[in-house]
C-alpha positions as CSV (number, residue, x, y, z in Angstrom):
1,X,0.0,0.0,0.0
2,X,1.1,3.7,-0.8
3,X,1.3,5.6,2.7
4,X,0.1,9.1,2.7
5,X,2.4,11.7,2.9
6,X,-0.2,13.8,5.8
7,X,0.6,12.6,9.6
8,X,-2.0,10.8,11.6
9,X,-2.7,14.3,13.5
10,X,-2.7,16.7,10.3
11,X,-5.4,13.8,8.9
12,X,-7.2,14.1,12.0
13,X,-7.4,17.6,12.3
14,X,-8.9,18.0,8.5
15,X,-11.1,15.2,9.3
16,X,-12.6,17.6,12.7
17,X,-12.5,20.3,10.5
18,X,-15.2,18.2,8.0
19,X,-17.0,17.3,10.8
20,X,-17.2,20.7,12.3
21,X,-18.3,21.6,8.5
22,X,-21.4,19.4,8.1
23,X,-22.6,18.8,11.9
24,X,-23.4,23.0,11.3
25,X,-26.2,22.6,9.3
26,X,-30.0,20.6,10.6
27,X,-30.2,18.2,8.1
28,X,-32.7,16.3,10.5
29,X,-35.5,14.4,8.3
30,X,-39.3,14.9,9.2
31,X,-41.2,11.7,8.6
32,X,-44.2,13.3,8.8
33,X,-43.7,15.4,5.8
34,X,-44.8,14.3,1.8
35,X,-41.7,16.2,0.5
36,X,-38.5,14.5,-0.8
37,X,-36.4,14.9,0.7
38,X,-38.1,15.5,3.6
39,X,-36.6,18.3,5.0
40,X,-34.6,21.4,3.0
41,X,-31.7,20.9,5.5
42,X,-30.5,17.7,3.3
43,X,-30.7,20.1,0.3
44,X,-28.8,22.4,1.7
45,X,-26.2,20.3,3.0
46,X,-26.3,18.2,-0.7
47,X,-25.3,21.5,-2.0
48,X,-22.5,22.0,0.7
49,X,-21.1,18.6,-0.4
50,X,-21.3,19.7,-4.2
51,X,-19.2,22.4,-3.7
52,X,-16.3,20.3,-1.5
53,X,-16.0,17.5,-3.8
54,X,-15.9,19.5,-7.1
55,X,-13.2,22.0,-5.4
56,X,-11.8,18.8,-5.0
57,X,-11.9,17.7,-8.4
58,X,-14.3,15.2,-8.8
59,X,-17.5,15.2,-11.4
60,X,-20.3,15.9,-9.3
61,X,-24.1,15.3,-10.1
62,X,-27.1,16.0,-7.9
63,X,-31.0,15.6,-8.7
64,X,-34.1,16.7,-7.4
65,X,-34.3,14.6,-4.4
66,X,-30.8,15.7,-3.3
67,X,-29.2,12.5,-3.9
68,X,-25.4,13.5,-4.9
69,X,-22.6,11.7,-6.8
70,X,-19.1,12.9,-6.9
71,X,-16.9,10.9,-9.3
72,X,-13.6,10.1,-8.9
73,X,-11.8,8.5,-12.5
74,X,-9.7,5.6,-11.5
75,X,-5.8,6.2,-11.5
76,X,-3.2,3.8,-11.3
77,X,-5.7,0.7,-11.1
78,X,-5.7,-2.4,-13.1
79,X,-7.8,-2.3,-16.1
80,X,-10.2,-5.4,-14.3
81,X,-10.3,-3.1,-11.2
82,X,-14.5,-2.6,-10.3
83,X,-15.9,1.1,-9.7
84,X,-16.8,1.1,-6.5
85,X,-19.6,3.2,-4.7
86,X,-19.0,4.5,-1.2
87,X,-22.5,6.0,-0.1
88,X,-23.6,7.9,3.5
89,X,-27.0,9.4,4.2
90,X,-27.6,13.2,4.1
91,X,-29.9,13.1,7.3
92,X,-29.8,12.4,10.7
93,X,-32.4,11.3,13.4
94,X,-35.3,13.2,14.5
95,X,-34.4,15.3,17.8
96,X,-30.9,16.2,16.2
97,X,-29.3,19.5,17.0
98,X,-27.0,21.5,14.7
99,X,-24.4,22.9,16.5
100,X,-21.1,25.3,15.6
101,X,-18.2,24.0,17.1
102,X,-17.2,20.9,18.9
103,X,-15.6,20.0,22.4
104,X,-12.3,18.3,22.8
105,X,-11.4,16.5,26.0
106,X,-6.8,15.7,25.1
107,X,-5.8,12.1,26.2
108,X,-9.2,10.9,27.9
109,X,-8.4,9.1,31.0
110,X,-11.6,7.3,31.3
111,X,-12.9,9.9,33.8
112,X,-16.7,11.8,33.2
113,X,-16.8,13.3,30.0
114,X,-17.6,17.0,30.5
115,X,-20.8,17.6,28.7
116,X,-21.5,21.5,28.9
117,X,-24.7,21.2,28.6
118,X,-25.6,18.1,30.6
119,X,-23.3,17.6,34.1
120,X,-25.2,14.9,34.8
121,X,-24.2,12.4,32.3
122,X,-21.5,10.1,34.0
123,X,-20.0,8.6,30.7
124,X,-16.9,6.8,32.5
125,X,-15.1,4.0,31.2
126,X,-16.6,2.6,34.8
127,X,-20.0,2.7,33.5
128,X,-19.4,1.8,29.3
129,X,-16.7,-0.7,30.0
130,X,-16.6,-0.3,26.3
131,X,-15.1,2.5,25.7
132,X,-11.7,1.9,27.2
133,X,-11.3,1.2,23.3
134,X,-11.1,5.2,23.6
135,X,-8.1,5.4,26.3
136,X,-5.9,8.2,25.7
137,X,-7.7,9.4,22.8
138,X,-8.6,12.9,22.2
139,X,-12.5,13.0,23.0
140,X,-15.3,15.0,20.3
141,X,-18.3,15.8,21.6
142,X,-21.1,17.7,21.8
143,X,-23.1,20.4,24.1
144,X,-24.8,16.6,25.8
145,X,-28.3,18.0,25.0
146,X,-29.0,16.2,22.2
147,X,-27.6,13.9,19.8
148,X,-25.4,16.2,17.0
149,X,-25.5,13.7,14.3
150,X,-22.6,11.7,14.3
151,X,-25.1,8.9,12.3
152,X,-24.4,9.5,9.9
153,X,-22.1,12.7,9.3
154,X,-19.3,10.8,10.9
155,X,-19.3,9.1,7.9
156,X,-19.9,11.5,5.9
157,X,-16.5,13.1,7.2
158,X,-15.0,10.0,6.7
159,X,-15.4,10.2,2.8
160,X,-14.8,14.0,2.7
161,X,-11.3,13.2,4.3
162,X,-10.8,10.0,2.2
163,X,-11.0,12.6,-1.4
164,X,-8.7,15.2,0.2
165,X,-5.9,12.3,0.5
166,X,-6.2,11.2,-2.7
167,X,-6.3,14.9,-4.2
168,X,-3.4,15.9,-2.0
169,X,-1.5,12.1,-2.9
170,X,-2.1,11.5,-6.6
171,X,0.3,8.8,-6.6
172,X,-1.9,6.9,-4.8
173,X,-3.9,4.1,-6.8
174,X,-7.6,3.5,-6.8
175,X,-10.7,2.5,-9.0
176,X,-14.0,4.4,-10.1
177,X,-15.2,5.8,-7.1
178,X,-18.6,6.9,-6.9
179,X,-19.1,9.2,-3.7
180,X,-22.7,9.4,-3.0
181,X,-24.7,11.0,-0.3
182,X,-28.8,9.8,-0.4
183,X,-31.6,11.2,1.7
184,X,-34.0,10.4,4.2
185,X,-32.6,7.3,5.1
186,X,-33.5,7.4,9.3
187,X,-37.3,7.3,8.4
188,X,-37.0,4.3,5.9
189,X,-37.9,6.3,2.3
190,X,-37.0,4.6,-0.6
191,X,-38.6,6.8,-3.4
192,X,-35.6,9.0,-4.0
193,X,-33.7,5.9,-4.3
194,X,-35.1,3.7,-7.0
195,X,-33.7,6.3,-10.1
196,X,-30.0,6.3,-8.2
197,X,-30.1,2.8,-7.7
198,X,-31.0,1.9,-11.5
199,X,-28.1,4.5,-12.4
200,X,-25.9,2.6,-10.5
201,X,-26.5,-0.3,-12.5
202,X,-26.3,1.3,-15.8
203,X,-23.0,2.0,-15.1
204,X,-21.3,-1.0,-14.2
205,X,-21.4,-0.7,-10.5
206,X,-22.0,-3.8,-9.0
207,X,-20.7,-3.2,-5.7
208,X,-20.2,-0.9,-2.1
209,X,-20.3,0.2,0.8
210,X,-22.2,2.5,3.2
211,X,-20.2,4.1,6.0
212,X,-22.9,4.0,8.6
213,X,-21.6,1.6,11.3
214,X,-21.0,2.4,14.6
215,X,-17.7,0.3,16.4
216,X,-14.3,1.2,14.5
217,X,-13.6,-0.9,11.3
218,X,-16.6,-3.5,11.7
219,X,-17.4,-4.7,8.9
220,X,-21.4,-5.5,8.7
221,X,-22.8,-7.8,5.6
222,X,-25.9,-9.0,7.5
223,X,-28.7,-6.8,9.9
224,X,-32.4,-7.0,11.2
225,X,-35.3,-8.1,9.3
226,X,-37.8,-5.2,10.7
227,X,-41.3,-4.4,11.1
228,X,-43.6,-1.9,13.1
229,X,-46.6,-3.0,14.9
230,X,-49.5,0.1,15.3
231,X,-51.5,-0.9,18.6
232,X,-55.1,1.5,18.9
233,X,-56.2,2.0,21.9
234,X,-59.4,4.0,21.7
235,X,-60.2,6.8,23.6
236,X,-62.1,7.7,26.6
237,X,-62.4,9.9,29.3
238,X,-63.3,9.2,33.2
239,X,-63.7,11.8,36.1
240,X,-61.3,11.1,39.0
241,X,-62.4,10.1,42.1
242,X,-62.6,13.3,44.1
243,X,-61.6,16.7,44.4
244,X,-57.5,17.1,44.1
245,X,-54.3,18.0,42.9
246,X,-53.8,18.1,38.9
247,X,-49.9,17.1,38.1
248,X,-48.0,17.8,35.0
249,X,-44.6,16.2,34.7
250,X,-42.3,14.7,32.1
251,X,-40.1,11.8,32.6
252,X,-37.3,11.8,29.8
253,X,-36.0,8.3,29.4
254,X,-32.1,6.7,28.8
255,X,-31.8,7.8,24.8
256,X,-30.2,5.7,23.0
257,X,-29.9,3.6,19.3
258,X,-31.8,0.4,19.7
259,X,-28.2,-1.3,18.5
260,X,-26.8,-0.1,21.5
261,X,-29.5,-0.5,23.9
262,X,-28.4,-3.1,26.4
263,X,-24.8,-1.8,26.6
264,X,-25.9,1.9,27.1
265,X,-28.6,1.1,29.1
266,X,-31.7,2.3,26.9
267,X,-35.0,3.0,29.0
268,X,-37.9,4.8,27.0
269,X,-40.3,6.4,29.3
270,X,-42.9,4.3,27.5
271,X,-41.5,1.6,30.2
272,X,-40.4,4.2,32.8
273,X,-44.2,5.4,32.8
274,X,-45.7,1.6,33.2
275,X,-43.5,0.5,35.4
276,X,-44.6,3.6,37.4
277,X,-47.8,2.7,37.0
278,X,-47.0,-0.8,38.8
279,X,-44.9,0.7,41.7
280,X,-48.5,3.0,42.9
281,X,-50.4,-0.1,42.9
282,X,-47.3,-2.4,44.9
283,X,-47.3,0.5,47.5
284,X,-50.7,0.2,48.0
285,X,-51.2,3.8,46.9
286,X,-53.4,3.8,43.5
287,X,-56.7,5.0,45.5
288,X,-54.3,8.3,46.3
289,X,-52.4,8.7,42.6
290,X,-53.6,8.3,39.4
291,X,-51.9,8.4,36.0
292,X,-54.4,10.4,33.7
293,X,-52.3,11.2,30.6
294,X,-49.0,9.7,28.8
295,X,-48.2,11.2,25.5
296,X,-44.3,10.7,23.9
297,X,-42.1,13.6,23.4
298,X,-42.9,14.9,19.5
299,X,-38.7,14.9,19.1
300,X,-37.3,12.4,21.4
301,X,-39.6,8.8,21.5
302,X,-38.0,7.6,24.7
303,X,-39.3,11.0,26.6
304,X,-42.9,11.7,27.6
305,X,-44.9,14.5,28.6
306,X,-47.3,12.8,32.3
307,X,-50.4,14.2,33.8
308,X,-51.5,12.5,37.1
309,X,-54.5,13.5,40.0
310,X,-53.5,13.1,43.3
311,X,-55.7,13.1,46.3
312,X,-53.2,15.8,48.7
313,X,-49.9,17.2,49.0
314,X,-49.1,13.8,50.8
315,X,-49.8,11.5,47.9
316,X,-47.9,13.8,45.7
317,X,-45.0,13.1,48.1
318,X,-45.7,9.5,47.3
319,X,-45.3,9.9,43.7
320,X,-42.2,11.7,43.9
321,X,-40.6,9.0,45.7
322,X,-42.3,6.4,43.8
323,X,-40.4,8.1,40.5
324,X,-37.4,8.0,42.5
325,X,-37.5,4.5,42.6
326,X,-38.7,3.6,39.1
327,X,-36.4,6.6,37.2
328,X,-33.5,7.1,39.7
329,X,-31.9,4.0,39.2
330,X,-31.0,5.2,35.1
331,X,-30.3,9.1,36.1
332,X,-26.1,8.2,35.9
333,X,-27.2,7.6,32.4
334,X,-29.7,10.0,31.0
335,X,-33.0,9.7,32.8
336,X,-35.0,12.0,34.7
337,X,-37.7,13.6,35.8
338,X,-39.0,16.9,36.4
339,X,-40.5,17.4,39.9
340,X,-44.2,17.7,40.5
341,X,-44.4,19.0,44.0
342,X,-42.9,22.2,42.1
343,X,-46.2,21.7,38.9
344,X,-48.9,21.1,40.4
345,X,-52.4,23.2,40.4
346,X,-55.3,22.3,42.9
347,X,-58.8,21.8,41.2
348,X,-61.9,21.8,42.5
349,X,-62.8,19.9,39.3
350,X,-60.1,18.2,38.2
351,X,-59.7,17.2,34.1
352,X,-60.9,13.9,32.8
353,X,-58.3,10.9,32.9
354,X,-57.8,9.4,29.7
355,X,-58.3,5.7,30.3
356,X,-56.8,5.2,26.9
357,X,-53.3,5.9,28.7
358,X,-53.5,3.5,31.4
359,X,-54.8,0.7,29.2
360,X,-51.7,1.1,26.6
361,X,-49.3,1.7,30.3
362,X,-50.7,-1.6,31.7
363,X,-50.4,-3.6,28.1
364,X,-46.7,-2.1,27.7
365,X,-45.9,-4.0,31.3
366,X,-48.1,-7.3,30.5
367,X,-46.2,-7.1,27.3
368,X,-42.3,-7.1,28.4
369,X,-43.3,-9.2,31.2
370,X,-45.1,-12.3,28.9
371,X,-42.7,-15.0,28.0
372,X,-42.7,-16.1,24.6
373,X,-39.0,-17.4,24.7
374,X,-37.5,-14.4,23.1
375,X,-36.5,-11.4,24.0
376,X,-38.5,-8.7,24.1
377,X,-36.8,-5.3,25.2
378,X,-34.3,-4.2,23.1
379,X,-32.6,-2.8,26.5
380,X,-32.4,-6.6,27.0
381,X,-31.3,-7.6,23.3
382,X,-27.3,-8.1,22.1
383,X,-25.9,-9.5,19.7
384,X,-27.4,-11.9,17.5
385,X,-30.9,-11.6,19.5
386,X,-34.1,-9.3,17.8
387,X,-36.3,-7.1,19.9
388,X,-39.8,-6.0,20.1
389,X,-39.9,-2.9,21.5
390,X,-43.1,-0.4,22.5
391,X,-41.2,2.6,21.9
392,X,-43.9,5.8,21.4
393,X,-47.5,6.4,22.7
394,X,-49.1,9.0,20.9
395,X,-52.3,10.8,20.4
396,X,-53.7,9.2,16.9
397,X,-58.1,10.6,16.1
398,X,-59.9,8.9,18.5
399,X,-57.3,6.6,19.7
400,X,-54.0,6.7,21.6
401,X,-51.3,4.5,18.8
402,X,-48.7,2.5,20.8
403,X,-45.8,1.9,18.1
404,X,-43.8,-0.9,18.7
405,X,-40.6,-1.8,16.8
406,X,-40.1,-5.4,15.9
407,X,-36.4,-6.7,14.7
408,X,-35.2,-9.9,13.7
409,X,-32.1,-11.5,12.1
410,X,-34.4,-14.1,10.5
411,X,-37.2,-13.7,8.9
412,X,-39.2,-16.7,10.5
413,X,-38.5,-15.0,14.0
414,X,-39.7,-12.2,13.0
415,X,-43.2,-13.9,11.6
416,X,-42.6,-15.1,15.4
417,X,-42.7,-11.4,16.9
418,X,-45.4,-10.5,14.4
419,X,-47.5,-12.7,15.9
420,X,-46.8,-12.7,19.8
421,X,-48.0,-9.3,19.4
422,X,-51.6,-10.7,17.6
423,X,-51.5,-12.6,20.5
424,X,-51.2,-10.0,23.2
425,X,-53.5,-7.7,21.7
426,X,-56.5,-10.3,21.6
427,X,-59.5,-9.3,19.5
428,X,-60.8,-6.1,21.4
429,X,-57.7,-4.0,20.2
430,X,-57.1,-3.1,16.3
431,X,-53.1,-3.9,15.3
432,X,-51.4,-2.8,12.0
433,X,-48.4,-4.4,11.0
434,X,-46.4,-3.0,8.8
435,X,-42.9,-4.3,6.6
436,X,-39.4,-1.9,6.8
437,X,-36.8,-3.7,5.3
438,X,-35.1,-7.1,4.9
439,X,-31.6,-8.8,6.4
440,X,-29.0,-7.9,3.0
441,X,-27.1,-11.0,4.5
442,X,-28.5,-13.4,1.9
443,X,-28.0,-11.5,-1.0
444,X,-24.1,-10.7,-0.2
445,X,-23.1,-14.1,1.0
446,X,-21.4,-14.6,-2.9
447,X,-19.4,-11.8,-2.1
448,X,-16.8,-12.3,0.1
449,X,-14.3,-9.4,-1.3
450,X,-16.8,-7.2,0.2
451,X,-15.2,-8.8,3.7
452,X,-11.5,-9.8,2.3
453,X,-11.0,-6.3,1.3
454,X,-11.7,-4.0,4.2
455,X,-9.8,-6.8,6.7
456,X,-7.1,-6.9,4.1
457,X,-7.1,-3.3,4.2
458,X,-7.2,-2.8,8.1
459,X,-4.2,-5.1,8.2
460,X,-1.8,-2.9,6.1
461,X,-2.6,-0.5,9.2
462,X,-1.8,-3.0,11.3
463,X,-5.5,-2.6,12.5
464,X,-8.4,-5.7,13.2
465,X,-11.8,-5.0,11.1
466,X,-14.2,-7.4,12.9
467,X,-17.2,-9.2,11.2
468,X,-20.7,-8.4,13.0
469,X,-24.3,-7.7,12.5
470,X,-25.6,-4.7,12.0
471,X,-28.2,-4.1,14.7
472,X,-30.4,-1.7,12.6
473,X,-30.4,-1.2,8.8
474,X,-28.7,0.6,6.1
475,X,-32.3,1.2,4.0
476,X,-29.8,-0.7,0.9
477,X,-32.7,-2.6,-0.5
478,X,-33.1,-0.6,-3.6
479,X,-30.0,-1.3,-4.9
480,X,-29.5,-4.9,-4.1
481,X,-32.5,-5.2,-6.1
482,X,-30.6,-3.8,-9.0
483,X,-27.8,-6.3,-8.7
484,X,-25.6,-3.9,-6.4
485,X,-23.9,-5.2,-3.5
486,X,-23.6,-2.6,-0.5
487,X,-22.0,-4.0,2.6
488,X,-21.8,-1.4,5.6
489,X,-18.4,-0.5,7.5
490,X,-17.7,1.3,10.9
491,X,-17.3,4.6,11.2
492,X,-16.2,4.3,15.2
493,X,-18.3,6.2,17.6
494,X,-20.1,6.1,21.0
495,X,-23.8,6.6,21.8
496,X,-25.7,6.5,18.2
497,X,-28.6,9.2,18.0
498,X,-27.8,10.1,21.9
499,X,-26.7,13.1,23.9
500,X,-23.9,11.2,24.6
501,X,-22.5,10.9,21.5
502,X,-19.0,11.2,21.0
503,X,-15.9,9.9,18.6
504,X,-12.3,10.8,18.6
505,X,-9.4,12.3,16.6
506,X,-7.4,8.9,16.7
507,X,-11.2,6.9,15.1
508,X,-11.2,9.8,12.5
509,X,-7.3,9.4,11.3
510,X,-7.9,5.7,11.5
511,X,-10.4,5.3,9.4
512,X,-9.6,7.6,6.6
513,X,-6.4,5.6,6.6
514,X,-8.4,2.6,6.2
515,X,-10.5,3.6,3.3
516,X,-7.3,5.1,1.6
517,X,-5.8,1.8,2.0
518,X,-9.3,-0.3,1.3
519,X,-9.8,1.8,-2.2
520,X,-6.2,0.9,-3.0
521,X,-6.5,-2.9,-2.7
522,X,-9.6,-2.6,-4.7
523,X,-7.2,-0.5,-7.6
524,X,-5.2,-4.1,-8.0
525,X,-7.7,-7.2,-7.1
């Protein structure tokens, strides 16, 4: 392989600066919007990317859905070398934040990461065992607020700093490279993707990758089979019991990417709030509180917005402690509450309770407590193991809609999932169930250069790129259907679509090495 002539911390400087670049603009997609894309942010950030890659040289295209293609020519590659596509997504996860600068923390010893914006967060290498991958590194992060996008502009970086080495090393070999950016890929929208993918095809590229992993250098060729179940529950109001105290309060819930659940302790307050619900009846206190409303936060699924009566200042006492117990436990991690002895109003006639709410609270606990000999939470799903997860509650006509996400590896489990959920619901309730996208193992298991290249790659660095599953999807469909192979690598980060969220200037260096060297072992198969 042909070393670049940049050191590891010029590369990783250029690679913050990208990052710092694209993380400026909201490129957050709406999935409640007809538009494609779905939001103008991913134009505007398609037309950022325009401008860098053709300063850089390359041909660049875009179309009317924002979907962008900046062509590299190959140089120095053997005539039976393949053109290769390397693809991100333009937008990021709902509940995103744009922000201006990032935070650096020099050779992180392990201790709290010091979120400016969230003190509270204890991200140690005590509690992510994980990360003492990250030892020594220098830290990026953002405000702790809110997730700043590092799935998928981490990525995106990535292939920004992999075209300014080879415009700044033009001795260095490689194939037809098709840089692409693609839109509204976190809310599952194929449309803009169909015409791209056929394009693809037409020009002789048969093969890929996405850069929208998450651990550094994995190499993923296989990820859920998914689904979404829609649960109505319909609508109705009772009077409470007696005269009392009205309670507003929200309990915001551990956010994190459902790949990364278990390990960073996920808790959506979809759980938080029927586990609640459970804890006032064990204490013997449900004639004194009452849960009246649950609605999920309109930006962030595992937060909610809680209304409760109460019979007296003393049974509001009771709630507060009884959050204590059901929240506190997951505060060192993201959770909380906001305290109602400081929101409450007395009412002489207190609002309606919407028995809608504690019917979907009470299924949501029946639910992850049945046993149909898989798991069920994805806080309690690794590996190799699906989920079906009750993620949002939210106001829907006349009916409350509990949303449930349903992930498998295989595609009979899933059927499984699909219909332990029938199951639960019974006959009174109305359940849609509705198909995402399929496991892309089966269709790249004849393509093992996909794997022998990156790990061929990583070894010229004198680097491991480790083989796992992709606990989530890369929304490649489209083009596998066109006879284009996309396998997904790492990009190396912490905390997917979470406050938390962080990567380091060592990951960034590292893996624009690695594609440098992976598109040069492509130049000479």
């Amino acid at each position: 392989m042909q070393p670049f002539k940049q050191t590891n911390d010029a590369i990783a400087e250029r690679a913050r600066t990208h990052l710092e670049q694209v993380v400026r603009i909201d490129s957050s997609s709406d999935e409640t919007s007809d538009a494609i894309p779905s939001t103008p942010g991913q134009v505007e950030l398609s037309e950022e990317l325009e401008r860098f890659f053709t300063e850089l040289g390359a041909e660049v295209e875009r179309d009317a859905y924002a979907n962008m293609i900046a062509t590299l020519p190959a140089r120095g590659a053997s005539p039976d070398a393949p053109p290769i596509a390397l693809m991100i997504h333009l937008d990021t996860a709902r509940g995103t934040h744009a922000i201006d600068g990032l935070n650096l923390q020099p050779a992180w010893d392990g201790a709290r990461v010091p979120y400016p914006a969230n003190p509270g967060l204890e991200v140690t290498t005590a509690n992510y065992p994980a990360l003492e991958r990250y030892l020594g590194h220098d830290v990026v992060y953002g405000p702790g607020d809110a997730p700043f996008g590092l799935d998928d502009k981490l990525g995106l970086t990535h292939m920004m700093t992999l075209a300014w080495l080879l415009a700044t090393n033009p001795e260095v070999p490689h194939p037809r490279l098709l840089l692409i950016a693609r839109p509204d890929e976190e809310i599952g929208r194929s449309e803009a993707l169909i015409g791209l993918a056929e394009l693809l095809s037409e020009r002789g590229v048969t093969m890929g990758y996405t850069l929208d992993g998450l651990d550094p250098l994995e190499i993923n060729i296989e990820n859920f089979n998914a689904a979404q179940a829609a649960i109505r529950f319909p609508r109705r109001s009772e009077a409470p019991p007696a005269e009392g105290l009205e309670v507003r309060f929200e309990i915001k819930g551990v956010n994190t990417h459902g790949a990364t659940a278990k390990a960073e302790g996920h808790r959506p307050a979809t759980r938080l709030a029927a586990e609640l619900l459970i804890e006032l009846e064990r204490e013997g206190i449900s004639d004194e509180v009452q849960l009246t409303w649950f609605a999920s936060d309109p930006e962030r699924d595992c937060d909610a917005q809680l209304q409760a009566w109460v019979r007296d200042r003393e049974a509001l006492t009771d709630l507060e402690q009884a959050l204590e117990r059901v929240v506190g436990p997951h505060a060192p991690r993201g959770a909380s509450w906001s305290a109602p002895l400081e929101r409450c109003v007395l009412r002489s006639k207190p609002r309606e309770r919407e028995v809608a709410a504690e019917e979907a609270l009470r299924f949501i606990y029946r639910f992850l407590n049945s046993e149909p000999g898989f798991t069920l939470a994805a806080e309690d799903s690794e590996g190799y193991q699906g989920y079906s997860q009750p993620y949002r509650l939210v106001p829907d006509g006349d009916h409350l809609r509990l949303d449930v996400r349903l992930r498998d590896f295989a595609r009979d489990q899933l059927a499984e999932r699909q219909e332990h959920v029938r199951a639960q619901v019974g006959d009174d309730l109305e359940v849609t169930i509705t198909q995402q996208y399929e496991n892309m193992g089966p269709r790249l298991a004849d393509r093992p250069e996909l794997i022998q290249w990156p790990q061929e790659a990583a070894a010229a660095l004198g680097l491991t790129a480790p083989i796992q599953p992709i606990r989530g999807g890369t929304g490649v469909d489209p083009f596998l259907d066109k006879g284009v192979a996309l396998a997904n690598l790492g990009t190396g980060y912490f905390a997917p679509e979470s406050e938390k969220e962080f990567t380091t200037l060592q990951t960034m260096a590292d893996h624009a090495r690695w594609l440098g060297y992976l598109v040069q072992r492509i130049a000479n198969p």
